[in-house]
Backbone as CSV, one residue per row, in Angstrom:
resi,resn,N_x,N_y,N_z,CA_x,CA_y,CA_z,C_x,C_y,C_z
1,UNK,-5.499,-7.245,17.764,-6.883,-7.548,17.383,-7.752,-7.619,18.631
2,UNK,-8.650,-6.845,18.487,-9.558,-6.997,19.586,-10.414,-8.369,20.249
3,UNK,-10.419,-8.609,21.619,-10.857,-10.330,21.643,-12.527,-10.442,21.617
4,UNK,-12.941,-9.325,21.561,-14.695,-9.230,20.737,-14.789,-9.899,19.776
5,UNK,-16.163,-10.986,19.265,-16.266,-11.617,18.428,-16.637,-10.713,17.537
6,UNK,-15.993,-11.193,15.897,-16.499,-9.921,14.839,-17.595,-10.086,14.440
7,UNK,-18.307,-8.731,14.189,-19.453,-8.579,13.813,-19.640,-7.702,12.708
8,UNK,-19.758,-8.307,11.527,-19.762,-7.432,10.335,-20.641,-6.192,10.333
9,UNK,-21.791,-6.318,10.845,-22.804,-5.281,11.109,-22.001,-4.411,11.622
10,UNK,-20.899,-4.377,12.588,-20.733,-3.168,13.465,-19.867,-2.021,12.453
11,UNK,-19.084,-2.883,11.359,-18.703,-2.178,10.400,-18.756,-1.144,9.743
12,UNK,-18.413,0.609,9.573,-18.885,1.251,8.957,-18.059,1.742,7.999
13,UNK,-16.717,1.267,7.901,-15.783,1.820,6.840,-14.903,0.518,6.541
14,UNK,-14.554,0.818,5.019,-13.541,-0.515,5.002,-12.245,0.334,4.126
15,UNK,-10.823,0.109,5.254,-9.664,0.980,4.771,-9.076,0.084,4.413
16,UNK,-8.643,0.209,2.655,-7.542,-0.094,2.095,-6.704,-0.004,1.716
17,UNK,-5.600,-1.026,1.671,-4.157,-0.686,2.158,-4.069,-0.841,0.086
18,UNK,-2.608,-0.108,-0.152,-2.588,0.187,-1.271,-1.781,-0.844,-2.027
19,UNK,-0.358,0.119,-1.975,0.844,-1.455,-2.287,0.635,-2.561,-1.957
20,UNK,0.045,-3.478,-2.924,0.286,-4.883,-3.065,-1.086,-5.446,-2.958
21,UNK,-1.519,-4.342,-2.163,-3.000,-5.173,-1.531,-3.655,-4.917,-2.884
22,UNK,-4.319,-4.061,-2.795,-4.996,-3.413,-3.949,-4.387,-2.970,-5.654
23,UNK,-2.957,-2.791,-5.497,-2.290,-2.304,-6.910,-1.198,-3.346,-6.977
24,UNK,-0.521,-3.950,-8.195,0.139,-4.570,-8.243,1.722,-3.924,-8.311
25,UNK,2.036,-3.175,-7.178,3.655,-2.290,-7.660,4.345,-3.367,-8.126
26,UNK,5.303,-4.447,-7.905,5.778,-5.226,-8.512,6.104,-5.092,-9.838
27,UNK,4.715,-5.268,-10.712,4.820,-5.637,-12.173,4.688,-4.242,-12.334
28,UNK,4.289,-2.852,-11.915,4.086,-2.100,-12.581,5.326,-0.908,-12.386
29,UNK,6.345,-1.134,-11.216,7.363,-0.609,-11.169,8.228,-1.421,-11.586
30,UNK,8.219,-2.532,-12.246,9.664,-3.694,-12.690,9.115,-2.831,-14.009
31,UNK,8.240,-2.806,-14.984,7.935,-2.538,-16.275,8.227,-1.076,-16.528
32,UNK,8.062,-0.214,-15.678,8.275,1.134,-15.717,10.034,1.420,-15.896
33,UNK,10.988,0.337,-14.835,12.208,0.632,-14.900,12.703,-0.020,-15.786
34,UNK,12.538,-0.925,-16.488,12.952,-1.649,-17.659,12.797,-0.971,-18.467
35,UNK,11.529,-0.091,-18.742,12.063,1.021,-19.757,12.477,1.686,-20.078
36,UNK,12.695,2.505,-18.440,13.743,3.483,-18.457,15.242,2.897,-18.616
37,UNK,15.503,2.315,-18.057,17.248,1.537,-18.024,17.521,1.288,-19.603
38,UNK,16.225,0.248,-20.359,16.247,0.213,-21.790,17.171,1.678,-22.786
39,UNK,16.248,2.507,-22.043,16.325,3.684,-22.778,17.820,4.675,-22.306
40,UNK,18.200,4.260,-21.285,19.461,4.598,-21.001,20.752,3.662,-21.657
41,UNK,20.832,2.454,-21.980,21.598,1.615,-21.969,21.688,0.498,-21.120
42,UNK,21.255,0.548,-19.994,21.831,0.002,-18.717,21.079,-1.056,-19.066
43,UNK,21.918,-2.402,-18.150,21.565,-3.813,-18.106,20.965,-4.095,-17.184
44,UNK,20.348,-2.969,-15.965,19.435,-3.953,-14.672,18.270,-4.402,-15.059
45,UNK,18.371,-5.485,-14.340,16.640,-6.040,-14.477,15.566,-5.169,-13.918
46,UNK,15.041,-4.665,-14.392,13.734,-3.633,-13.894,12.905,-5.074,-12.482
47,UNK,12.483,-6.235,-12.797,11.915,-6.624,-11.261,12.919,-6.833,-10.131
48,UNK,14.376,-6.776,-10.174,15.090,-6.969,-9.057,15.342,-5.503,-8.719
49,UNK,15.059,-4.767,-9.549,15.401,-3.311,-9.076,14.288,-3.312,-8.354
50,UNK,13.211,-3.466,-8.867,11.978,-3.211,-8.305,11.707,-3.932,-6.804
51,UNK,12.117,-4.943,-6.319,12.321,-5.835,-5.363,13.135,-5.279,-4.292
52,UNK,14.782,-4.433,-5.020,15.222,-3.796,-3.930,15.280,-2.624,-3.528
53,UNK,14.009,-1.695,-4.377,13.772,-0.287,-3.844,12.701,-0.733,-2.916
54,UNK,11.868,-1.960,-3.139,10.574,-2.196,-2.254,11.611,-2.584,-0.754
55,UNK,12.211,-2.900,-0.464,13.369,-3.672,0.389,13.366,-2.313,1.422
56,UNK,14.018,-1.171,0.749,13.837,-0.381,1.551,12.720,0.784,2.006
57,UNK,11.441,0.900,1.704,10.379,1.005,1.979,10.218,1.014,3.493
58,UNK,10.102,0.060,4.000,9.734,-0.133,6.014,10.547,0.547,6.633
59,UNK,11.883,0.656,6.236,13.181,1.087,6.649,13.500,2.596,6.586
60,UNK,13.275,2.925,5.691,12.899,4.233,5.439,11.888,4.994,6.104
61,UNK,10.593,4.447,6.676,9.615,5.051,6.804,9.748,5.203,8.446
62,UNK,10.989,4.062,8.803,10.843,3.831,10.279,11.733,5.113,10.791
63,UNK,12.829,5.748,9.923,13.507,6.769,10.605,12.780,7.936,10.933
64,UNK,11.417,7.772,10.063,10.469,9.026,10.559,9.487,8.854,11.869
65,UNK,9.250,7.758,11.674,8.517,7.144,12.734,9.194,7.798,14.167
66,UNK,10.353,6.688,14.235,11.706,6.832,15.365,12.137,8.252,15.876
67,UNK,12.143,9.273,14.461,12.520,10.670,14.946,13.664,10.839,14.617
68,UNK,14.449,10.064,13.651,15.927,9.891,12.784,15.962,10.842,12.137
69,UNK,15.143,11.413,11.784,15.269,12.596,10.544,13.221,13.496,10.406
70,UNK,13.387,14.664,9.808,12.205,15.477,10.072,11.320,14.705,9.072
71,UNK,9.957,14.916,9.236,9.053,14.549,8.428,9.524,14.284,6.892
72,UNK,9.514,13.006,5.814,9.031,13.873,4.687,8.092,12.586,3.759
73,UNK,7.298,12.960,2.822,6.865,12.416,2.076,6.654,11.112,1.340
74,UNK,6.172,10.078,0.826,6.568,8.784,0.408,7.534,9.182,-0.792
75,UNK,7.776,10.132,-1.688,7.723,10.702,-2.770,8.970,10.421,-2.242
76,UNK,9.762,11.799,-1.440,11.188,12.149,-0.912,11.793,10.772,-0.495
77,UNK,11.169,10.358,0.389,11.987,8.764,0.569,12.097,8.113,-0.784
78,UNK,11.337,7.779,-1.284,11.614,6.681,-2.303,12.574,7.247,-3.493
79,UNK,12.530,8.396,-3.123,13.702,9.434,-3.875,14.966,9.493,-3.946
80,UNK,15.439,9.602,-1.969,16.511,9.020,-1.713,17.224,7.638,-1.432
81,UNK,15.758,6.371,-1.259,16.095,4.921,-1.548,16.717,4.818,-3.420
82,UNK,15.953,5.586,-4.110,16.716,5.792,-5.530,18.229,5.693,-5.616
83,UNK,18.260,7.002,-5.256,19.938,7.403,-5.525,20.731,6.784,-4.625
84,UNK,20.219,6.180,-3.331,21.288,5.248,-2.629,21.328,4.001,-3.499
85,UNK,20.486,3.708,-4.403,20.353,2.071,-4.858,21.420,2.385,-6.356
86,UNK,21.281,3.431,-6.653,22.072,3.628,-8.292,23.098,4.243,-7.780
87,UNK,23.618,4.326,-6.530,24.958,4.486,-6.371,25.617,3.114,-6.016
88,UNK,24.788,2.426,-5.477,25.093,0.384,-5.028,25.099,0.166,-6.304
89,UNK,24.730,0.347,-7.461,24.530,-0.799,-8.482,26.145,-0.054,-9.341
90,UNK,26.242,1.620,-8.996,27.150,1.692,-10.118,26.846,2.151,-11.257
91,UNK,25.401,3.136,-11.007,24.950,3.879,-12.286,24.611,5.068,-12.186
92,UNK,24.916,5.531,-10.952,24.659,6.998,-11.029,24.812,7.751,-11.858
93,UNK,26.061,7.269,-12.116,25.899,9.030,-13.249,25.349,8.944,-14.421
94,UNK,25.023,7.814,-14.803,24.463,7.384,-16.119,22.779,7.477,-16.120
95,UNK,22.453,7.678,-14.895,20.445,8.206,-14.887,20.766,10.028,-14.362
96,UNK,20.183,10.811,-14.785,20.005,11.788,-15.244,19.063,12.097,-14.133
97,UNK,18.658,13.456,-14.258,17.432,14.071,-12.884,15.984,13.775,-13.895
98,UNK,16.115,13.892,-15.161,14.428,13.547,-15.442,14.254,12.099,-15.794
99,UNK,15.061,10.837,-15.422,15.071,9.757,-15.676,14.818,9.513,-14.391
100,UNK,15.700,10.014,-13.142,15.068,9.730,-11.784,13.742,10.300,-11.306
101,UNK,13.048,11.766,-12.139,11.822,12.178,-11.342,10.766,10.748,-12.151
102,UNK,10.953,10.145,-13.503,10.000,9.334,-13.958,10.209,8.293,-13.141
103,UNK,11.396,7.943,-12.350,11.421,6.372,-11.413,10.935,6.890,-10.216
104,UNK,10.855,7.789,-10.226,10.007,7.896,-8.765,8.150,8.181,-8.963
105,UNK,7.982,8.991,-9.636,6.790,8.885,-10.383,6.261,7.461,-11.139
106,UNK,6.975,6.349,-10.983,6.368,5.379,-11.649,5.599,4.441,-10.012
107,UNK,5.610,5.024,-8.937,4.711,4.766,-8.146,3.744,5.158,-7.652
108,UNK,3.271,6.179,-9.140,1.930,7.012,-8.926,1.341,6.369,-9.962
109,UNK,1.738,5.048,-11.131,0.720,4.188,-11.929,1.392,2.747,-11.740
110,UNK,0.489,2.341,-10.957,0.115,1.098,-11.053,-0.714,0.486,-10.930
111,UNK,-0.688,-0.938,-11.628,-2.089,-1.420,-12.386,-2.765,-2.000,-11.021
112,UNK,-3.906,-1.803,-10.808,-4.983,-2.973,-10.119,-5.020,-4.315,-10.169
113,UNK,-4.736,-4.771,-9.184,-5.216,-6.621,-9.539,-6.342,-6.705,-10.244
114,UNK,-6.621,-7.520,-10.691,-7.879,-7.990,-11.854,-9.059,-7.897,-10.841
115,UNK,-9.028,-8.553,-9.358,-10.271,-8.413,-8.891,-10.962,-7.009,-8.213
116,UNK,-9.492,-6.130,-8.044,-9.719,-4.466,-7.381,-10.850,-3.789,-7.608
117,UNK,-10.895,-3.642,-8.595,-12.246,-2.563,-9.451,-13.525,-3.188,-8.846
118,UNK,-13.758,-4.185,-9.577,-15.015,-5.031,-9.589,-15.807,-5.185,-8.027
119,UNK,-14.252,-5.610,-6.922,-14.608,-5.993,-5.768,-14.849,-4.285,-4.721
120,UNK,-14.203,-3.733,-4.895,-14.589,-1.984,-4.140,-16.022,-1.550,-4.592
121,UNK,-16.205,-1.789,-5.893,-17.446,-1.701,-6.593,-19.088,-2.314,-5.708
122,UNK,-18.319,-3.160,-5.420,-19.316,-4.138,-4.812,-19.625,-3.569,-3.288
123,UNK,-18.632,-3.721,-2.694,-18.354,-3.070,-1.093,-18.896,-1.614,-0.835
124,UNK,-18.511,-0.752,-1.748,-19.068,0.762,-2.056,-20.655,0.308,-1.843
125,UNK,-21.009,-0.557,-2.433,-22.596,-0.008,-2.378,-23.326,-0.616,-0.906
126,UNK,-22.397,-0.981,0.117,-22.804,-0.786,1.993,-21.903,0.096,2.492
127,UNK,-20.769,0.147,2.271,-19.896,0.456,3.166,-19.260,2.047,2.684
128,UNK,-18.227,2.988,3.489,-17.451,3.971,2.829,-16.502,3.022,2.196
129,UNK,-15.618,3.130,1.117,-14.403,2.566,0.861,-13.386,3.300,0.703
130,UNK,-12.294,3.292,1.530,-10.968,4.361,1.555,-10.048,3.859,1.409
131,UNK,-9.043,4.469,0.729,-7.398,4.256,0.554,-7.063,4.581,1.903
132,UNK,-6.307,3.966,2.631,-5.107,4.225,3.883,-3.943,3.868,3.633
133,UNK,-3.225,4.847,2.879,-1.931,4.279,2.530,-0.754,4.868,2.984
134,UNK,0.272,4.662,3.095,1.687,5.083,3.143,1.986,6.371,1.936
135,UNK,1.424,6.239,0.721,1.520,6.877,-0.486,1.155,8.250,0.178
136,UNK,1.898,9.339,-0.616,1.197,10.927,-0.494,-0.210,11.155,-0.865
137,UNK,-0.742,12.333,-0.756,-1.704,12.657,-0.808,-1.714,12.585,-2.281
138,UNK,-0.701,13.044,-2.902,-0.982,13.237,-4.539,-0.756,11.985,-5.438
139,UNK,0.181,11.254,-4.703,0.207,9.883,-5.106,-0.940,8.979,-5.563
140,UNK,-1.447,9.218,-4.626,-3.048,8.046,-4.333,-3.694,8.874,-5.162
141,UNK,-3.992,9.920,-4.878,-4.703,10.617,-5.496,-4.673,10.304,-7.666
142,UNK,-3.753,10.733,-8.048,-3.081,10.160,-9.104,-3.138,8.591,-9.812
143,UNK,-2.975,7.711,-8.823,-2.914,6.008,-8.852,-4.375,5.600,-8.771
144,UNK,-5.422,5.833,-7.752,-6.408,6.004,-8.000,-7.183,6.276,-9.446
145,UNK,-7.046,7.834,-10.053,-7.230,7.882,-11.192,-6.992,6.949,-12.061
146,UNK,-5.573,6.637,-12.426,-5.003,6.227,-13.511,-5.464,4.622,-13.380
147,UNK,-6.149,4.140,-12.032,-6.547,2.618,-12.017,-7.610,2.664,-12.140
148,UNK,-8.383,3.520,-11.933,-9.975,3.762,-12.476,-10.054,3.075,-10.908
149,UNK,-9.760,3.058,-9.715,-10.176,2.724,-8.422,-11.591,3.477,-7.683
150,UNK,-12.487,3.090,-7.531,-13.886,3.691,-7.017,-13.783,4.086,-5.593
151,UNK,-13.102,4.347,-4.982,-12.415,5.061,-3.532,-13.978,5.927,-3.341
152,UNK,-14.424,6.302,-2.261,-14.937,7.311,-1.494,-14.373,8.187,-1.161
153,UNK,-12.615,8.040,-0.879,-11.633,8.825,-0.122,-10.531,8.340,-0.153
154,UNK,-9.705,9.271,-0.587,-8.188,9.054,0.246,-7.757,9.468,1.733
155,UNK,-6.909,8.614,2.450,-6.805,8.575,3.836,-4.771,8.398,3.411
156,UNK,-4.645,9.542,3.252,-2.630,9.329,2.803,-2.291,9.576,5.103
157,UNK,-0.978,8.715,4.850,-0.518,9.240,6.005,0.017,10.090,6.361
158,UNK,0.397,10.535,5.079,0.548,12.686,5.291,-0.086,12.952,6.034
159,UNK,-1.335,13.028,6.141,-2.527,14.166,6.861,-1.842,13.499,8.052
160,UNK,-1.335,12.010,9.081,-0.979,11.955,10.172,0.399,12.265,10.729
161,UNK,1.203,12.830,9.281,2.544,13.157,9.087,3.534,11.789,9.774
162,UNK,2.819,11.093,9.753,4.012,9.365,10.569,3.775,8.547,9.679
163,UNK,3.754,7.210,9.534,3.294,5.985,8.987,3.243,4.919,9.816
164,UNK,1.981,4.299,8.810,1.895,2.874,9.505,3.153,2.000,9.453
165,UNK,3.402,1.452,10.688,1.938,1.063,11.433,1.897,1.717,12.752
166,UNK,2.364,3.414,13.027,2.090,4.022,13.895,0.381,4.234,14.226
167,UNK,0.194,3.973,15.258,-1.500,4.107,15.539,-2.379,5.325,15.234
168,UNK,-1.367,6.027,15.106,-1.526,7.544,14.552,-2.369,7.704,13.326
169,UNK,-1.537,7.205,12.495,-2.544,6.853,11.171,-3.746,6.180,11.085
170,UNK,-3.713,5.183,11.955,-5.301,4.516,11.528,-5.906,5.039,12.145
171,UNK,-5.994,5.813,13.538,-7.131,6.655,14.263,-7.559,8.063,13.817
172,UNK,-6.214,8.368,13.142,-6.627,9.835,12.458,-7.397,9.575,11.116
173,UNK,-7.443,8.065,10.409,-8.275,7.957,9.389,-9.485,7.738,10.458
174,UNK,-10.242,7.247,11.360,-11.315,6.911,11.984,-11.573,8.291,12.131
175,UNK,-10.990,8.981,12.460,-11.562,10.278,13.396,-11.693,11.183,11.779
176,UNK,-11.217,11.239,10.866,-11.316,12.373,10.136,-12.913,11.666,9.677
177,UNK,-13.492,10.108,9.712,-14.352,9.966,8.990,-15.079,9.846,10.155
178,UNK,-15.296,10.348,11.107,-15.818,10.051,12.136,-16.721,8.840,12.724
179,UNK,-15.926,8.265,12.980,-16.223,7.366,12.991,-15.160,6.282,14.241
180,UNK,-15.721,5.309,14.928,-14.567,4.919,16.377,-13.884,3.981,15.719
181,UNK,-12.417,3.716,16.092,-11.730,2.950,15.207,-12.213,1.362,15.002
182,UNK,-13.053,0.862,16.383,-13.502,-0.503,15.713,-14.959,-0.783,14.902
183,UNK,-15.296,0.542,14.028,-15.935,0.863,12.832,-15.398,0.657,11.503
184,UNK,-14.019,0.571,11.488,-13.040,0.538,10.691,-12.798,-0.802,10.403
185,UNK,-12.339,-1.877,9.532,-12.166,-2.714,9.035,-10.873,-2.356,8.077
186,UNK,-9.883,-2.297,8.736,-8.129,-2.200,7.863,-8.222,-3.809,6.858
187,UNK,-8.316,-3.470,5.344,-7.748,-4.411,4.868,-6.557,-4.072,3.945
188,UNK,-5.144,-5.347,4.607,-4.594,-5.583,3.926,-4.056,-7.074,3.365
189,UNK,-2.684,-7.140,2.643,-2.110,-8.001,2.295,-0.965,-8.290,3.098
190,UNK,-0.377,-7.630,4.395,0.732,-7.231,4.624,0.113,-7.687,6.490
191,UNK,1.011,-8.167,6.811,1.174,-8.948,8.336,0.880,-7.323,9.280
192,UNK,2.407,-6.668,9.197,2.953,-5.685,9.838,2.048,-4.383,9.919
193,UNK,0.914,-4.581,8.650,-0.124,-3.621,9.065,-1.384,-3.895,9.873
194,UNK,-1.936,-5.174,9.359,-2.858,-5.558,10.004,-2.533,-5.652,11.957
195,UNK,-1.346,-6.089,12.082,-1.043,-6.017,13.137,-1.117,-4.188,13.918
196,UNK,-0.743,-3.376,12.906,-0.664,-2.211,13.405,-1.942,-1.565,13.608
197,UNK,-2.818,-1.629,12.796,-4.393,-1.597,12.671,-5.154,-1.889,14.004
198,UNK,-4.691,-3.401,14.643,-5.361,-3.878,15.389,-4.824,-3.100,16.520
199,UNK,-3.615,-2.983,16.867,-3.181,-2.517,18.165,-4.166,-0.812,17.921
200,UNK,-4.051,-0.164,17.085,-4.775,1.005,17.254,-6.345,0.722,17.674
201,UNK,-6.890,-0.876,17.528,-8.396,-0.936,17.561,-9.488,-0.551,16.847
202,UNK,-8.458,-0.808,15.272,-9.432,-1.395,14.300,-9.792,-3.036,14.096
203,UNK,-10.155,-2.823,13.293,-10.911,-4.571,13.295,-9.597,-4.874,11.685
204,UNK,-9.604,-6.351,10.949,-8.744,-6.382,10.027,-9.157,-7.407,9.470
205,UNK,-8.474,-7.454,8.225,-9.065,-8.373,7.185,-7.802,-8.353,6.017
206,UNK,-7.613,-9.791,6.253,-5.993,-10.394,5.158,-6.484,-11.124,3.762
207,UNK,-6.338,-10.198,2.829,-5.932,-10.378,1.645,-4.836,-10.968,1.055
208,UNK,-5.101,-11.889,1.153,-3.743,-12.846,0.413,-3.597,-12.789,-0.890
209,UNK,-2.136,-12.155,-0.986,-1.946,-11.842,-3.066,-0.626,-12.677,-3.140
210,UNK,-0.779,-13.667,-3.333,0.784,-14.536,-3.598,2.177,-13.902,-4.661
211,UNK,1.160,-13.154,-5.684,2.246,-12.864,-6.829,3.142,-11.365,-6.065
212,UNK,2.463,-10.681,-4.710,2.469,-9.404,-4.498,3.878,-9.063,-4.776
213,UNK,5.220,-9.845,-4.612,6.320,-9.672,-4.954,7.037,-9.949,-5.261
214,UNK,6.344,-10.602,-6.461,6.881,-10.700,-8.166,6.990,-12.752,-7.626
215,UNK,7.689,-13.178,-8.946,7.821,-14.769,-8.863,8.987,-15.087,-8.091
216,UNK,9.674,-14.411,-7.301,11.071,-14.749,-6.874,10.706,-14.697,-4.908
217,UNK,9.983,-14.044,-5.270,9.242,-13.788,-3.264,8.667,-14.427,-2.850
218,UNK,8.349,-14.433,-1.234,7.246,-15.344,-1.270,6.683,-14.092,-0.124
219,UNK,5.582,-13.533,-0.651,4.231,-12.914,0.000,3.693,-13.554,1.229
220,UNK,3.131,-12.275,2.072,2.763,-13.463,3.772,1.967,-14.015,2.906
221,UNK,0.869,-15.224,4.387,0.517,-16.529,3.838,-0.412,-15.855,4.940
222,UNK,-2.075,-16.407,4.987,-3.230,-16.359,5.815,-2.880,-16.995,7.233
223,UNK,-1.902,-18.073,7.372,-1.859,-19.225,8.022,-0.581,-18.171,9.026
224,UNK,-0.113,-16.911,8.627,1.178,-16.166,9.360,0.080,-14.845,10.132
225,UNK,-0.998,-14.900,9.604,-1.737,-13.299,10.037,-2.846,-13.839,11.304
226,UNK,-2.354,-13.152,12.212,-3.290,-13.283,12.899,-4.739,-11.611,12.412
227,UNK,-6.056,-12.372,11.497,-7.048,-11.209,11.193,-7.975,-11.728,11.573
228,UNK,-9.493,-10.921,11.588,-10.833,-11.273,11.880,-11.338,-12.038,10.775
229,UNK,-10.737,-11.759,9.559,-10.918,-12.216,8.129,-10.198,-12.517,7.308
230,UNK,-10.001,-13.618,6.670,-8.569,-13.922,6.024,-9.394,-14.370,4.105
231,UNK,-9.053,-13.668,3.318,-9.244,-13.977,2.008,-8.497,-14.000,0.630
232,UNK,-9.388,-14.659,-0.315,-7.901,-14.779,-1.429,-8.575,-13.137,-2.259
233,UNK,-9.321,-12.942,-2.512,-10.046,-11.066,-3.388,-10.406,-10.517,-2.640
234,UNK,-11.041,-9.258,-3.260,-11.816,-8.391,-2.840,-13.754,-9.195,-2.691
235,UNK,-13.283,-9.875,-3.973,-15.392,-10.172,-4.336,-15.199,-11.292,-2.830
236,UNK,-14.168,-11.949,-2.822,-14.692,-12.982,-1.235,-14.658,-12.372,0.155
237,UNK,-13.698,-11.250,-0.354,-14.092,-10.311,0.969,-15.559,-9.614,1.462
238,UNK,-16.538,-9.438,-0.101,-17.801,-8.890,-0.065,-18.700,-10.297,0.334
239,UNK,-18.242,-11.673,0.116,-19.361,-12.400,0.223,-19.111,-12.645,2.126
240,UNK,-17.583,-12.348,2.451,-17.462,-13.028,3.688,-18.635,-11.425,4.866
241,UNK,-18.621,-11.031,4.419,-19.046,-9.638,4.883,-20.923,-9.456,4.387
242,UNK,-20.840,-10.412,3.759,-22.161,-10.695,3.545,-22.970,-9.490,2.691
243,UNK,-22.082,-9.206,1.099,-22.281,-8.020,0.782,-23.080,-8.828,-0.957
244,UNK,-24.327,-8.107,-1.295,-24.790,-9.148,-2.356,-23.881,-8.513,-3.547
């Protein structure tokens, strides 16, 4: 984080982070796999499944980062976190290839927190408002739709082919909107980005979502993030920003 005092004025974009911050994956990938498993037979709990495909998420994204393996997609990873997890549980052979393309596709709908819509809504009418996510281009693109999300833009980390919280990504979102990265205002829910945000020399802003992973987790806390802005919505993010 930069040691400049913040100045909302200097603000010209506000990037939001997707998973958790803005969409609730949790409830909307535990509900998606419960139906599928339903519909297979199988006894897993769709939110602990959902808990330990999210598990490997960072881990996954870091072998691309690192240079472990060639570029690929949020899609392809969470593809092969799949079939490594239903070979741990002992169900492989019992999910099928169009039962696995719908579990991987069930992280192209998920629902919005209750305050998402309302609060981008609000922000849109000063600011650009962008997705910066980990998600593909078609992902967001897709999730967006299906949440009725009021985006200006998607900012996928495809176009930087790495992920956050490589600096790569948040400057190539500044620069594609031209714009200098401490124009940028990264908000998320998530420690490990905001932190990544700042080292690139954006500015940041913590959204605290307690439920973000599910009732059995416990979600960072405001009091763990070091941000310029720490809030419980989107609408207190518009009043702290001084947005009518």
């Amino acid at each position: 984080m930069s040691g400049q005092e913040f100045d909302p004025a200097s603000i010209r974009v506000l990037a939001f982070d997707i998973f958790g911050t803005t969409v609730d994956w949790y409830t909307g990938v535990a509900r998606q796999a419960a139906e599928i498993f339903t519909e297979l037979g199988l006894g897993l709990d769709g939110g602990a499944f959902a808990g330990e495909w999210r598990d490997r998420y960072l881990p996954s994204m870091a072998r691309v980062q690192n240079h472990e393996r060639d570029w690929a997609y949020l899609d392809t990873l969470h593809r092969e976190s799949l079939d490594d997890l239903l070979r741990q549980h002992g169900v492989a052979e019992a999910v099928d290839e169009a039962a696995r393309a719908r579990l991987v596709r069930a992280w192209h709908r998920l629902p919005a927190w209750d305050d998402s819509v309302a609060g981008l809504t609000r922000l849109a009418g000063r600011y650009v408002v962008a997705a910066l996510s980990n998600g593909g281009f078609a992902l967001l693109t897709h999730l967006a739709k299906d949440a009725k999300l009021p985006f200006d833009c998607i900012l996928s980390a495809e176009l930087a082919r790495t992920y956050k919280p490589d600096a790569q990504v948040y400057r190539t979102a500044a620069g594609l909107l031209d714009v200098a990265p401490e124009q940028v205002l990264m908000v998320a829910a998530h420690k490990w980005d905001l932190d990544g945000a700042a080292a690139a020399g954006l500015r940041t802003a913590f959204v605290e979502r307690p439920r973000e992973k599910g009732p059995d987790r416990a979600a960072d806390r405001a009091t763990d993030v070091a941000a310029d802005i720490s809030v419980t919505s989107f609408p207190a993010l518009a009043d702290a920003l001084g947005v009518p």
